[in-house]
N, CA, C and O atoms as a Tripos MOL2 file, in Angstrom:
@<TRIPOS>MOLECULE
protein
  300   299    75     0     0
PROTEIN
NO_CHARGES

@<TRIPOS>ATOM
      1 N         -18.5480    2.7550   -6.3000 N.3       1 UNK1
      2 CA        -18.1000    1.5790   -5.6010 C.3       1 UNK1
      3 C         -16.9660    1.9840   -4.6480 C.2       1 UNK1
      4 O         -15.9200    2.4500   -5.1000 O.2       1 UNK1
      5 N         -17.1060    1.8630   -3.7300 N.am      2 UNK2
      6 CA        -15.8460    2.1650   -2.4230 C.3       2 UNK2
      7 C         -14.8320    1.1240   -3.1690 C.2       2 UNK2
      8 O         -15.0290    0.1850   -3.9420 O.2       2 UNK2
      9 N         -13.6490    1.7090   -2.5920 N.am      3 UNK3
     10 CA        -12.1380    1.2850   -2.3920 C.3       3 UNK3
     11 C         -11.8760   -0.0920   -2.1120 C.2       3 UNK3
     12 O         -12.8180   -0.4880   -1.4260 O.2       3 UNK3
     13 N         -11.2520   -0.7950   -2.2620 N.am      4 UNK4
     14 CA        -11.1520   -2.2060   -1.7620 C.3       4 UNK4
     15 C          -9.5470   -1.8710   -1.1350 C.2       4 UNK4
     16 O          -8.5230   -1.6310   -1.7740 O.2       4 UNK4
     17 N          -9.6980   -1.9320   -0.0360 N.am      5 UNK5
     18 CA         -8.2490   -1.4250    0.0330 C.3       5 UNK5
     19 C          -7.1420   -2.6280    0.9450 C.2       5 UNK5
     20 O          -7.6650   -3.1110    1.9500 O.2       5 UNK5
     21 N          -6.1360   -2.9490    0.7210 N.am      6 UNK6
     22 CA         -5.1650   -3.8160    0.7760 C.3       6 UNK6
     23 C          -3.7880   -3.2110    1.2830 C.2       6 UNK6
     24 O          -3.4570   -2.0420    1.0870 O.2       6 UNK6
     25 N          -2.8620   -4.3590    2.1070 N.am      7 UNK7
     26 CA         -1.6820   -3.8310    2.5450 C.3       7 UNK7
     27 C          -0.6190   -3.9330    1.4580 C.2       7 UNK7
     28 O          -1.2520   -4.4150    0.5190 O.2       7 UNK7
     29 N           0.5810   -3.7630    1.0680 N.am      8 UNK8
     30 CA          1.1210   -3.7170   -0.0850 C.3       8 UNK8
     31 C           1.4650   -5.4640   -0.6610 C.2       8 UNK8
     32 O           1.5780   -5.8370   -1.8280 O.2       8 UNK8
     33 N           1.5600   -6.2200    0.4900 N.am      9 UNK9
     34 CA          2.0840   -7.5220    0.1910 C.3       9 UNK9
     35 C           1.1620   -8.0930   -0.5890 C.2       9 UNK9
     36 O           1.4860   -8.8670   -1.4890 O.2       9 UNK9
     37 N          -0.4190   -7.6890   -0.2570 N.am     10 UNK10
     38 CA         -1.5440   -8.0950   -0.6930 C.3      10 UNK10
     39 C          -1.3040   -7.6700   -2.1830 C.2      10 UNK10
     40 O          -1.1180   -8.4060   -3.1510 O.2      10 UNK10
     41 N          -1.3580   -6.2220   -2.1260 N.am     11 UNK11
     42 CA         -1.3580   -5.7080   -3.5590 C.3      11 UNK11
     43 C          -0.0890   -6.6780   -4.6920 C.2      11 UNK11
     44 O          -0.3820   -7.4070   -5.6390 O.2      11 UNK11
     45 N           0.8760   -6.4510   -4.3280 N.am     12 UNK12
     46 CA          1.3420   -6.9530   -4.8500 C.3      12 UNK12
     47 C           1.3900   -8.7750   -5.4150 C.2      12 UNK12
     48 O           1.6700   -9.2070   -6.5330 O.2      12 UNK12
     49 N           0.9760   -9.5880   -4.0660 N.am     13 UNK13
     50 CA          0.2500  -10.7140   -4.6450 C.3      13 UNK13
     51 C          -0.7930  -10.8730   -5.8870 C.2      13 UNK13
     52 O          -0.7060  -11.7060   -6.7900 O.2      13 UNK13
     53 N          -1.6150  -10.0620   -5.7510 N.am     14 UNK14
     54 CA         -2.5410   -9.6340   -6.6920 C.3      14 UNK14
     55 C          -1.9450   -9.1510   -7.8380 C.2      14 UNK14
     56 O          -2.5910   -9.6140   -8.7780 O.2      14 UNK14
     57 N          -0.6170   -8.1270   -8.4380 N.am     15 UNK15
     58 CA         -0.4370   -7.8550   -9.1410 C.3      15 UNK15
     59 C           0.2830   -9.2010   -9.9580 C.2      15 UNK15
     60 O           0.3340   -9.3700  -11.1770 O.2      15 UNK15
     61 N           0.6730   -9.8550   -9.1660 N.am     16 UNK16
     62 CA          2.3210  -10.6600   -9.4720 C.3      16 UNK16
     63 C           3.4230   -9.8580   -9.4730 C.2      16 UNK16
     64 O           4.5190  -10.3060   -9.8090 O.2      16 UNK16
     65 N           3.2580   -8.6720   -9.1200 N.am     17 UNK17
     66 CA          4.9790   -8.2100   -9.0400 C.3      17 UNK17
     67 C           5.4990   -7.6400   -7.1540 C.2      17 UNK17
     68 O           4.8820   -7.7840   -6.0990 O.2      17 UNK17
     69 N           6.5380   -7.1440   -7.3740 N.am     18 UNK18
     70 CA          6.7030   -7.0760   -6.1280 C.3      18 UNK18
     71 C           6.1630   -6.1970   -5.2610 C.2      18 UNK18
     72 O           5.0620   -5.7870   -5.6300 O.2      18 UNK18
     73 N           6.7470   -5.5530   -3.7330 N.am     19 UNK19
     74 CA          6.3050   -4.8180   -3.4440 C.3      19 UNK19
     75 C           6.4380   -3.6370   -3.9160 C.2      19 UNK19
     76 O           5.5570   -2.8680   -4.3030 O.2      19 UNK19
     77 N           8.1010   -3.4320   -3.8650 N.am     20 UNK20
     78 CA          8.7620   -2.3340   -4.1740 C.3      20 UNK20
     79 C           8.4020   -1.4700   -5.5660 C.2      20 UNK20
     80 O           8.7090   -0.3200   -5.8830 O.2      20 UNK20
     81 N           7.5820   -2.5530   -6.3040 N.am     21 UNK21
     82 CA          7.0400   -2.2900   -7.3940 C.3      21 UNK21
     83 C           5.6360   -1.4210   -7.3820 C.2      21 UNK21
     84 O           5.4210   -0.5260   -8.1980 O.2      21 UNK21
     85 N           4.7020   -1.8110   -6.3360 N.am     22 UNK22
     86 CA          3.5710   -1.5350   -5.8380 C.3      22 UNK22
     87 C           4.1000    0.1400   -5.0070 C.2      22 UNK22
     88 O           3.7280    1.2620   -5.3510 O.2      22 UNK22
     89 N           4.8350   -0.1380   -4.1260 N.am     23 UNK23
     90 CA          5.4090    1.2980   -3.7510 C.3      23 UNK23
     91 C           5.8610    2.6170   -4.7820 C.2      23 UNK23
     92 O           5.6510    3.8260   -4.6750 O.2      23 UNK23
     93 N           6.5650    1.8190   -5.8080 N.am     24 UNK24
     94 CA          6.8640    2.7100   -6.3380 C.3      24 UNK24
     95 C           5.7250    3.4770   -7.8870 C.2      24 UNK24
     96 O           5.8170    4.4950   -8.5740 O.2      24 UNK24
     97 N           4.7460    2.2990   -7.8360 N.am     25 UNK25
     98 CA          3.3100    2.8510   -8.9980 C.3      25 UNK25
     99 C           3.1470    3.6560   -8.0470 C.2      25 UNK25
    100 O           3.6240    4.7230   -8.4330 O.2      25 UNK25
    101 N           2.5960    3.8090   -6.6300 N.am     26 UNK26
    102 CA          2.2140    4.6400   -5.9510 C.3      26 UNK26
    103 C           2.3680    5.8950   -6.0820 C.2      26 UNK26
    104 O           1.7590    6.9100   -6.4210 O.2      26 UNK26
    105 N           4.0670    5.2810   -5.4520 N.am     27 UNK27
    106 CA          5.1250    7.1810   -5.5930 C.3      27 UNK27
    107 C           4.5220    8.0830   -6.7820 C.2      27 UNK27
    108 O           4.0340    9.1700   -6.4710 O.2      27 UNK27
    109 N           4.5320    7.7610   -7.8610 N.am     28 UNK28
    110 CA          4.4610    8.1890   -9.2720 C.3      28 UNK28
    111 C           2.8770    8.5820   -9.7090 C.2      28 UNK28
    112 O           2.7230    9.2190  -10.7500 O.2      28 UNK28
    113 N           1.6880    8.1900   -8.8930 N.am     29 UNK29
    114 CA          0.5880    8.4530   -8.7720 C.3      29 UNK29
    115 C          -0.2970    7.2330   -9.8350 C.2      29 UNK29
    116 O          -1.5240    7.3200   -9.8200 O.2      29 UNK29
    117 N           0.1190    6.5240  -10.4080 N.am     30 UNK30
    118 CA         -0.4840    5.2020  -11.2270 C.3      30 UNK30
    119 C          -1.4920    4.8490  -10.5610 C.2      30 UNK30
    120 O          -2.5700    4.7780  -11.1490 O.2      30 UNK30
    121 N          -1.3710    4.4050   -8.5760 N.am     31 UNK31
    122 CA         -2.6480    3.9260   -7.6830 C.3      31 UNK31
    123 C          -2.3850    4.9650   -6.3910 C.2      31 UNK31
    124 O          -1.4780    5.6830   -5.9690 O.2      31 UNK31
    125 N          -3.8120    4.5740   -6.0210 N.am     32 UNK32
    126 CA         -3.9090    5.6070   -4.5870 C.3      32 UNK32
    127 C          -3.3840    5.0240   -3.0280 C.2      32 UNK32
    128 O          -3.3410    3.8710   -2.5990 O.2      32 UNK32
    129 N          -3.1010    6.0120   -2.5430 N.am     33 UNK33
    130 CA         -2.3400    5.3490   -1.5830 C.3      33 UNK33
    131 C          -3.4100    6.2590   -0.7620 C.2      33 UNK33
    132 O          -3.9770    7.3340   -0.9550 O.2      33 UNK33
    133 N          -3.3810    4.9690    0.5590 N.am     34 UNK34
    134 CA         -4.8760    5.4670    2.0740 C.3      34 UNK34
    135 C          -4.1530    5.9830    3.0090 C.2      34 UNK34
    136 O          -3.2120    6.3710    2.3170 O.2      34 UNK34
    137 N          -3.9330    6.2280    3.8840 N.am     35 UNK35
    138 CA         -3.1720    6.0720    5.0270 C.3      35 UNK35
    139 C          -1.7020    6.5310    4.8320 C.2      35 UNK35
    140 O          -1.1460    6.7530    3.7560 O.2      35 UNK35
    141 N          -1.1800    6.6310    6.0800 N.am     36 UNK36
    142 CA          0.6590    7.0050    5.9720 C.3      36 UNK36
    143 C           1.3440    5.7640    6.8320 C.2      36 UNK36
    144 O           0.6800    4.8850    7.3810 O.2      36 UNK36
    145 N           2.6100    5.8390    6.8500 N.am     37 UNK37
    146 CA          3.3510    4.7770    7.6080 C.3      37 UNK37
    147 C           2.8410    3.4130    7.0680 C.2      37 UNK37
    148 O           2.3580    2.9330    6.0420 O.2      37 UNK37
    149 N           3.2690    2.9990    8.5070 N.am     38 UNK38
    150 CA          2.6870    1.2670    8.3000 C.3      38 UNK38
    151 C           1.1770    0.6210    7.8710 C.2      38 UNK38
    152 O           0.9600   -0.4860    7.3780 O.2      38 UNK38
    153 N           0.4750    1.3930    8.1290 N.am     39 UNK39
    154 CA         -0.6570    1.4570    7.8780 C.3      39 UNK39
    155 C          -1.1750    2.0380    6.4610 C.2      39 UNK39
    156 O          -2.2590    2.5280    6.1460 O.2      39 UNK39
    157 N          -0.3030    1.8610    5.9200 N.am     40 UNK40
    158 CA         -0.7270    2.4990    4.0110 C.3      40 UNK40
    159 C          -1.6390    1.7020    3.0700 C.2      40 UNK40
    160 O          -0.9170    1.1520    2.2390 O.2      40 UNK40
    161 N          -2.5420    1.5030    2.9240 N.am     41 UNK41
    162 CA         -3.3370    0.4580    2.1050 C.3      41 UNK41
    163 C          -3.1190    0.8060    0.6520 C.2      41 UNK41
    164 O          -2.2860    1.7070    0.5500 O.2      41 UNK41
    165 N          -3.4420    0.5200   -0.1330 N.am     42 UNK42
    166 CA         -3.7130    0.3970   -1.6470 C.3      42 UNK42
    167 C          -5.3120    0.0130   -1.5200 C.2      42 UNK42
    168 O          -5.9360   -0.3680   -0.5290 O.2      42 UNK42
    169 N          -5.9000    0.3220   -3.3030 N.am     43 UNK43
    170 CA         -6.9630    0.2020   -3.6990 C.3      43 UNK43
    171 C          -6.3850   -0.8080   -4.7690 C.2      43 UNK43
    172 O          -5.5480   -0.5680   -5.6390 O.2      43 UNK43
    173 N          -6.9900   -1.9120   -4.5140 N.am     44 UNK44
    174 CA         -6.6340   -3.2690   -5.2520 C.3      44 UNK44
    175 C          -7.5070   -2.8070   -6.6240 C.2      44 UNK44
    176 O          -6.8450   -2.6970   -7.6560 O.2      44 UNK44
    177 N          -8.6880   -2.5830   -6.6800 N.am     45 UNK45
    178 CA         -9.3160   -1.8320   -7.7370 C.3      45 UNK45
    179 C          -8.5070   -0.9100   -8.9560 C.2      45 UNK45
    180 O          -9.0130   -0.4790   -9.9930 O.2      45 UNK45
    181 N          -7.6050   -0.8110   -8.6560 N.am     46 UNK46
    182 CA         -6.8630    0.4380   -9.3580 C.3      46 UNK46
    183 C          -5.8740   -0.2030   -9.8320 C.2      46 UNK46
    184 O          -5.3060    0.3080  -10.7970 O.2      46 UNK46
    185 N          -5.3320   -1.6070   -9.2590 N.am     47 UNK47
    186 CA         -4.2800   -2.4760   -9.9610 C.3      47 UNK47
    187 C          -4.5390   -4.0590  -11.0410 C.2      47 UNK47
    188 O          -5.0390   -5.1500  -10.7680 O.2      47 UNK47
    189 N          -3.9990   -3.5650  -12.1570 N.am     48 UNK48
    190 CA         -4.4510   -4.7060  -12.5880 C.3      48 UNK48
    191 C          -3.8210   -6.2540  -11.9380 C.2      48 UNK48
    192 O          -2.7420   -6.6180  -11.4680 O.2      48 UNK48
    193 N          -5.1210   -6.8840  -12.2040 N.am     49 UNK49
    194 CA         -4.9070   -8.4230  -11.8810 C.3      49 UNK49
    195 C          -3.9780   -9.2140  -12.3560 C.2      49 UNK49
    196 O          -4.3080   -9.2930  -13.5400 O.2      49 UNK49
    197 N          -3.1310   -9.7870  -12.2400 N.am     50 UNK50
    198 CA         -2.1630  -10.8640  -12.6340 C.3      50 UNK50
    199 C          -2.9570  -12.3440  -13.1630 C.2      50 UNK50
    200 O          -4.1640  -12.5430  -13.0310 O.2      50 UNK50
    201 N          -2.2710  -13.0220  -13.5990 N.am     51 UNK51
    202 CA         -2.7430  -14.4570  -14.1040 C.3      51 UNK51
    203 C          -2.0220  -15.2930  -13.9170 C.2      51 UNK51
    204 O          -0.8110  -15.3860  -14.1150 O.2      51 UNK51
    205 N          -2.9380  -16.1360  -13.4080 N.am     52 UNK52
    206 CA         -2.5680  -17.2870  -11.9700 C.3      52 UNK52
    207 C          -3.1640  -18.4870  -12.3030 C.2      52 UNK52
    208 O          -4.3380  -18.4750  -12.6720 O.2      52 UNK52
    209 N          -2.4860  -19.6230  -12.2250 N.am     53 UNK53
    210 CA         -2.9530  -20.9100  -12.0990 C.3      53 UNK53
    211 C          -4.1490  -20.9590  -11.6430 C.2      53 UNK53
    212 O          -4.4780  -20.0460  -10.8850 O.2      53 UNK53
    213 N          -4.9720  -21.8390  -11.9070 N.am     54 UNK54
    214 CA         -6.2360  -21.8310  -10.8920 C.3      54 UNK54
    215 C          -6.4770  -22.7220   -9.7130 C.2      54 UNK54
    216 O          -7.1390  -22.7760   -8.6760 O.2      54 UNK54
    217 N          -5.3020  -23.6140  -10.6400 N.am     55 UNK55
    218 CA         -4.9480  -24.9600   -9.6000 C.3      55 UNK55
    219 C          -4.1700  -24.1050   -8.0040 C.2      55 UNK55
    220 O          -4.6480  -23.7170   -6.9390 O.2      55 UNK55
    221 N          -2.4030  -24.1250   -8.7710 N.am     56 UNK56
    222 CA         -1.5310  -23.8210   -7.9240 C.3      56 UNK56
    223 C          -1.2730  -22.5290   -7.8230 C.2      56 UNK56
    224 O          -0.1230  -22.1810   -7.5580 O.2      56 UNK56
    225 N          -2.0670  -21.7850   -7.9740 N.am     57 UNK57
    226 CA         -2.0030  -19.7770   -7.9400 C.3      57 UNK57
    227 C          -0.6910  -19.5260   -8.5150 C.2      57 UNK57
    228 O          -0.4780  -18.3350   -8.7400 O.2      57 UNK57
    229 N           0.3890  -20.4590   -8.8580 N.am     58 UNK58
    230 CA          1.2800  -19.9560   -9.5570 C.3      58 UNK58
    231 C           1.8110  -18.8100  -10.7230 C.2      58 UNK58
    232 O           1.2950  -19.1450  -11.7890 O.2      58 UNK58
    233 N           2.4840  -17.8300  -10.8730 N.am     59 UNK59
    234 CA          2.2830  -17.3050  -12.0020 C.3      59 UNK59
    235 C           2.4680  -17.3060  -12.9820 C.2      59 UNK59
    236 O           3.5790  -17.6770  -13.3600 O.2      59 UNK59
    237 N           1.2820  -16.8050  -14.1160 N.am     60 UNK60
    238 CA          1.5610  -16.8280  -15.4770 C.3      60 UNK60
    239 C           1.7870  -15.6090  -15.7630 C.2      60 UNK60
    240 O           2.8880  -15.3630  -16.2550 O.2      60 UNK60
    241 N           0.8130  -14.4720  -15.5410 N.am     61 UNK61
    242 CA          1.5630  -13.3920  -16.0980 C.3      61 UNK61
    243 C           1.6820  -12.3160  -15.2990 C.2      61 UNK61
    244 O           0.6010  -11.8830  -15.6960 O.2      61 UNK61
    245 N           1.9700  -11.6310  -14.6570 N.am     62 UNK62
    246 CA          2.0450  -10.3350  -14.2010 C.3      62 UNK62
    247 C           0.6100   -9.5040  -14.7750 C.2      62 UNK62
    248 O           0.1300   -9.6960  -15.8920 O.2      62 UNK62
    249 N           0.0280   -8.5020  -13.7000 N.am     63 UNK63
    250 CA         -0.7260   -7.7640  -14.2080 C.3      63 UNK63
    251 C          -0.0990   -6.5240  -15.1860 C.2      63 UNK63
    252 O           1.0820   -6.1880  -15.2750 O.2      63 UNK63
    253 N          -0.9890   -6.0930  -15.7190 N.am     64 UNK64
    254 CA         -0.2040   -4.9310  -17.0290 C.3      64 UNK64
    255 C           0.1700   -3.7170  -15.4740 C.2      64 UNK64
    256 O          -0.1070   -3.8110  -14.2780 O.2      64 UNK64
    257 N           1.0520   -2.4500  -16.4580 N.am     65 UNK65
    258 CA          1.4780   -1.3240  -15.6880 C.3      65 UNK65
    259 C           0.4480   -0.4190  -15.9260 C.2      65 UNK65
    260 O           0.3130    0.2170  -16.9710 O.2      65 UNK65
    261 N          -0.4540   -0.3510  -14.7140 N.am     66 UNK66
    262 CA         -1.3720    1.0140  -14.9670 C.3      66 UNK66
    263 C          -0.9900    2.0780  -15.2670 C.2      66 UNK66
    264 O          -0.1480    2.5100  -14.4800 O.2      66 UNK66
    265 N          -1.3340    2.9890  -16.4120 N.am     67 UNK67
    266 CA         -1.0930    4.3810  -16.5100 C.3      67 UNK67
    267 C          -0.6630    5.2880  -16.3470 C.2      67 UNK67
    268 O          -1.4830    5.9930  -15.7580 O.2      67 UNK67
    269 N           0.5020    5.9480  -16.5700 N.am     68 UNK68
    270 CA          0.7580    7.2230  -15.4130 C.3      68 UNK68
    271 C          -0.3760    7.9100  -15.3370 C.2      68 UNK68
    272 O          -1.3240    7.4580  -15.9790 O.2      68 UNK68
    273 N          -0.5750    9.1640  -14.5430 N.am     69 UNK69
    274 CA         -1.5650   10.2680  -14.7580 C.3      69 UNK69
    275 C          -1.3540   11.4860  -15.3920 C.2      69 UNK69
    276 O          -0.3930   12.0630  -14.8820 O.2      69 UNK69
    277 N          -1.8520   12.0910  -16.2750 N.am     70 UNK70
    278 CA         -1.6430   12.6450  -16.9600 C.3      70 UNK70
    279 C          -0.4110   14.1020  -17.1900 C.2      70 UNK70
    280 O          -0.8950   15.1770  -16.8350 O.2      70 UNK70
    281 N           0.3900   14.1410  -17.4840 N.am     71 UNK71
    282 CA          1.7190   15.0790  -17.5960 C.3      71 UNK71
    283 C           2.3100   14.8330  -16.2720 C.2      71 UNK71
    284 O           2.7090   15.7130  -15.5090 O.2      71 UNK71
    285 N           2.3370   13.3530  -16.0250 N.am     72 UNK72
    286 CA          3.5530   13.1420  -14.3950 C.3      72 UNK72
    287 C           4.4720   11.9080  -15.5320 C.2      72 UNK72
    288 O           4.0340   11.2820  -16.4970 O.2      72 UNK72
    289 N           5.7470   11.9200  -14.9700 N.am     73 UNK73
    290 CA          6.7550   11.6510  -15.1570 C.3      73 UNK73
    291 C           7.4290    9.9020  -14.7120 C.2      73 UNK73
    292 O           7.0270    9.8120  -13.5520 O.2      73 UNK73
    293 N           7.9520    8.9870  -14.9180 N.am     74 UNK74
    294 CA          8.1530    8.1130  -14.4200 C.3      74 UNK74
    295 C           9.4530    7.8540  -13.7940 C.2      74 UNK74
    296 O          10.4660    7.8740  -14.4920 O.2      74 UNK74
    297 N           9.5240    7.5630  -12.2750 N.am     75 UNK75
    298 CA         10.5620    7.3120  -11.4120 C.3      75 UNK75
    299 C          11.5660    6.9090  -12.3320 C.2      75 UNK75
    300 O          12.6840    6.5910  -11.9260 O.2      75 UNK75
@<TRIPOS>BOND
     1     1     2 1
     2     2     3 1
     3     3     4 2
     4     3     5 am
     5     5     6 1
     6     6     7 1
     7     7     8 2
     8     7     9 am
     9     9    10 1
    10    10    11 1
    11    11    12 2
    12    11    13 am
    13    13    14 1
    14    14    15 1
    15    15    16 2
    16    15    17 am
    17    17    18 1
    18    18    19 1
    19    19    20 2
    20    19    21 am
    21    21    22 1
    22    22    23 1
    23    23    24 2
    24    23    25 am
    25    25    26 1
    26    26    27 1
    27    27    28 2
    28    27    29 am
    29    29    30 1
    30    30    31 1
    31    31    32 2
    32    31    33 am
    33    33    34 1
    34    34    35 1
    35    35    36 2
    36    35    37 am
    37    37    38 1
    38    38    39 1
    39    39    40 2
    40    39    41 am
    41    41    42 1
    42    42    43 1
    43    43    44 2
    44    43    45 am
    45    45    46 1
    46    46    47 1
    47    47    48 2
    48    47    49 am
    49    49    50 1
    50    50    51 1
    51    51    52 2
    52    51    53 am
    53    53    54 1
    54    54    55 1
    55    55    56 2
    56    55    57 am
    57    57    58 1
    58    58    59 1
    59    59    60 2
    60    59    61 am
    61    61    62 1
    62    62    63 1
    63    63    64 2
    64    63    65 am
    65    65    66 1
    66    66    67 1
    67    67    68 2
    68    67    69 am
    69    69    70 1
    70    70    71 1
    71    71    72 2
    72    71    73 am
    73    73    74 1
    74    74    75 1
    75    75    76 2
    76    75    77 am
    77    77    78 1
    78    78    79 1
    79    79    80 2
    80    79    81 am
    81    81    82 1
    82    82    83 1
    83    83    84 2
    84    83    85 am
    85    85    86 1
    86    86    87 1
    87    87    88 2
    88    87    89 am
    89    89    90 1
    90    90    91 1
    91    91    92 2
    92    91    93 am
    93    93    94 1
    94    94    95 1
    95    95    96 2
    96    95    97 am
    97    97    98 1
    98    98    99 1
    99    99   100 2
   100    99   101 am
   101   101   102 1
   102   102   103 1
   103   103   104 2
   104   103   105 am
   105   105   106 1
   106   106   107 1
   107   107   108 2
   108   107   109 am
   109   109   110 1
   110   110   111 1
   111   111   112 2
   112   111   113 am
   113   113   114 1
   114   114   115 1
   115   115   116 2
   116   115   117 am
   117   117   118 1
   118   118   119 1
   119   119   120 2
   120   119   121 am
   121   121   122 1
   122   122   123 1
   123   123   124 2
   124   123   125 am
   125   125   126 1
   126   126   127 1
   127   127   128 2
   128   127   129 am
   129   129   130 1
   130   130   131 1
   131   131   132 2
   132   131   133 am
   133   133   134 1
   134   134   135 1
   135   135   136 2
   136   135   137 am
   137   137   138 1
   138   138   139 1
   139   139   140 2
   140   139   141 am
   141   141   142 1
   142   142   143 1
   143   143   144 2
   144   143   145 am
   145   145   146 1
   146   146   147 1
   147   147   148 2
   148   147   149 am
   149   149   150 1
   150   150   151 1
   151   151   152 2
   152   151   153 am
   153   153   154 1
   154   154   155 1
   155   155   156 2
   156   155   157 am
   157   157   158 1
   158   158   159 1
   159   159   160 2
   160   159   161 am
   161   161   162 1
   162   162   163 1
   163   163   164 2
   164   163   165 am
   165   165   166 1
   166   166   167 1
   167   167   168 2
   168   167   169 am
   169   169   170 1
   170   170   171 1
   171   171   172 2
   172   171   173 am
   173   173   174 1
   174   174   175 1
   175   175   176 2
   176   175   177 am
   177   177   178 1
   178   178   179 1
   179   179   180 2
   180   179   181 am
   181   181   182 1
   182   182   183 1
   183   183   184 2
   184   183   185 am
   185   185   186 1
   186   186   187 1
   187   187   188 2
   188   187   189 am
   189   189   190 1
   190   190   191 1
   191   191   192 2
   192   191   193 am
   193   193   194 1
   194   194   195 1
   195   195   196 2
   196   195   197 am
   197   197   198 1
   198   198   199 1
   199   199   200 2
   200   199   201 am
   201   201   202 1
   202   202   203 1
   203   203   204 2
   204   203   205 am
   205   205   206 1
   206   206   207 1
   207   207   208 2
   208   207   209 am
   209   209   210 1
   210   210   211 1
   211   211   212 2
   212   211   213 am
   213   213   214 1
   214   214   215 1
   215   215   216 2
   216   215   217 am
   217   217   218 1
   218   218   219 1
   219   219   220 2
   220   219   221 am
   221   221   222 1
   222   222   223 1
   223   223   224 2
   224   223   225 am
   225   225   226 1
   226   226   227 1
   227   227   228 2
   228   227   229 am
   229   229   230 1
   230   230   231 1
   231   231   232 2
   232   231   233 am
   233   233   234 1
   234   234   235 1
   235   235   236 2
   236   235   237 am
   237   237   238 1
   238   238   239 1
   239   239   240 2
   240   239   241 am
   241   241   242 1
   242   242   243 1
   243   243   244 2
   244   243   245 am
   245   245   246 1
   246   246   247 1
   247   247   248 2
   248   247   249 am
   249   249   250 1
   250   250   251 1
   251   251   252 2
   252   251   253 am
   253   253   254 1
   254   254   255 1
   255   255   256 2
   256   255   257 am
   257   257   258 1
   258   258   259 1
   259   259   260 2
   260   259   261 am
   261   261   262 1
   262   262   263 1
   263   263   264 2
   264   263   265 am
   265   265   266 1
   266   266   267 1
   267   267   268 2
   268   267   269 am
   269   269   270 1
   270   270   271 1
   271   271   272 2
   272   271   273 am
   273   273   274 1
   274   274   275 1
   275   275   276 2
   276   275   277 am
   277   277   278 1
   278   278   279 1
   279   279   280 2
   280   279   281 am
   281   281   282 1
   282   282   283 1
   283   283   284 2
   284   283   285 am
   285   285   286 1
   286   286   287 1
   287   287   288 2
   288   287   289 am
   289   289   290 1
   290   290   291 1
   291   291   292 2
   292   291   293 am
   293   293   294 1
   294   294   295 1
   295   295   296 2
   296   295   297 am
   297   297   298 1
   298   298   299 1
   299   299   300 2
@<TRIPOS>SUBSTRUCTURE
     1 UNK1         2 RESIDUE 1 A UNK
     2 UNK2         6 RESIDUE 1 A UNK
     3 UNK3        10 RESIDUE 1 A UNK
     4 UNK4        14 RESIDUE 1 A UNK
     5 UNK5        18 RESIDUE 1 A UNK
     6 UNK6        22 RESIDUE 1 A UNK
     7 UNK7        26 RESIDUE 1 A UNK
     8 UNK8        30 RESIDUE 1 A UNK
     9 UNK9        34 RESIDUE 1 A UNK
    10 UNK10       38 RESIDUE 1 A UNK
    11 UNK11       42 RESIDUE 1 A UNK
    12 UNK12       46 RESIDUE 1 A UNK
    13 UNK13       50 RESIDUE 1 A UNK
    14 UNK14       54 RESIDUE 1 A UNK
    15 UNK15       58 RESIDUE 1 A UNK
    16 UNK16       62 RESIDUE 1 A UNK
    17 UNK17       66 RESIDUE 1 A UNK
    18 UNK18       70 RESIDUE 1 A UNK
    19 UNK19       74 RESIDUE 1 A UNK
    20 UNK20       78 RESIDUE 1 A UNK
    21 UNK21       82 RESIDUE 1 A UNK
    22 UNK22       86 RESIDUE 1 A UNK
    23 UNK23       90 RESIDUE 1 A UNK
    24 UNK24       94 RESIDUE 1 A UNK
    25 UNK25       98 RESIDUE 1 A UNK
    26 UNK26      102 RESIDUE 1 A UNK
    27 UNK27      106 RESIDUE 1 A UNK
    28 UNK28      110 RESIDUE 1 A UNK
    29 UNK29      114 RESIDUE 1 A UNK
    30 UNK30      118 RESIDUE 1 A UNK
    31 UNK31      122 RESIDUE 1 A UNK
    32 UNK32      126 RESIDUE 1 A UNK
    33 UNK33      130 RESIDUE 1 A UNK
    34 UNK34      134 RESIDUE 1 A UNK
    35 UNK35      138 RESIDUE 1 A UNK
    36 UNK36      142 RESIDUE 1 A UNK
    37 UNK37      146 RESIDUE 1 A UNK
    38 UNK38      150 RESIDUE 1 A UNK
    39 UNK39      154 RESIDUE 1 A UNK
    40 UNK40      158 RESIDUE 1 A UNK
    41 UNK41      162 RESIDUE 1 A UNK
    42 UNK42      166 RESIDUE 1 A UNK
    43 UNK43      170 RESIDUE 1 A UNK
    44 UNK44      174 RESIDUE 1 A UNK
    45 UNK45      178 RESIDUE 1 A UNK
    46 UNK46      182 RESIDUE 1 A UNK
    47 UNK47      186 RESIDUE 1 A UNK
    48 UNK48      190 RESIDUE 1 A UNK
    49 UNK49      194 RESIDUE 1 A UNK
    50 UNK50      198 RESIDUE 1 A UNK
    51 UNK51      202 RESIDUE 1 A UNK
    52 UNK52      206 RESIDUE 1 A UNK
    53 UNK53      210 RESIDUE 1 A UNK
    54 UNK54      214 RESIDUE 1 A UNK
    55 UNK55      218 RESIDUE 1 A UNK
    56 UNK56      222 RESIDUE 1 A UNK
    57 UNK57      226 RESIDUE 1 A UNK
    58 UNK58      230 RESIDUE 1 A UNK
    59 UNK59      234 RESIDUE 1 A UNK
    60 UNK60      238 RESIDUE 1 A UNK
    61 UNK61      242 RESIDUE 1 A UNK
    62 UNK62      246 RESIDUE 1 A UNK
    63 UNK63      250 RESIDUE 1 A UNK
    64 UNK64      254 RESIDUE 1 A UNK
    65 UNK65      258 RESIDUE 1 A UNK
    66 UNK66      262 RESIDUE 1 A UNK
    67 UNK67      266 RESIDUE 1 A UNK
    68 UNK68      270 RESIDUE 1 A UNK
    69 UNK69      274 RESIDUE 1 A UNK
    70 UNK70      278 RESIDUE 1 A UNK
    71 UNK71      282 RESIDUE 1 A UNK
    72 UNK72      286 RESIDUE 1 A UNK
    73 UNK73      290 RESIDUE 1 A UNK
    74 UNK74      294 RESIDUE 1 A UNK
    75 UNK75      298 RESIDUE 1 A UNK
């Protein structure tokens, strides 16, 4: 299945957490990062989903913290 790939604001909507949060799973290798600069997408695929109203998309929970990868270290 190809990449679904997203700008970070996206990702992070999707996660429920922030960006800086989404930047920094990145840094650490948790999700893949496309592109450089402004143009950096995420693979929404690779982040878990958050839980959201269905009504008012409001949040209920934050998606979980994906994984580190194996013998890497956390920021």
């Amino acid at each position: 299945m190809p990449p679904a790939l997203v700008n970070a604001a996206d990702a992070a909507y999707w996660a429920g957490r922030s960006v800086g949060t989404i930047w920094r799973w990145a840094s650490e290798g948790r999700i893949s990062r496309y592109g450089s600069g402004k143009s950096v997408r995420y693979n929404v695929r690779e982040i878990p989903k958050a839980i959201r109203d269905e009504e008012t998309r409001a949040l209920i929970e934050p998606g979980e913290t994906p994984p580190l990868p194996e013998g890497a270290r956390a920021a």
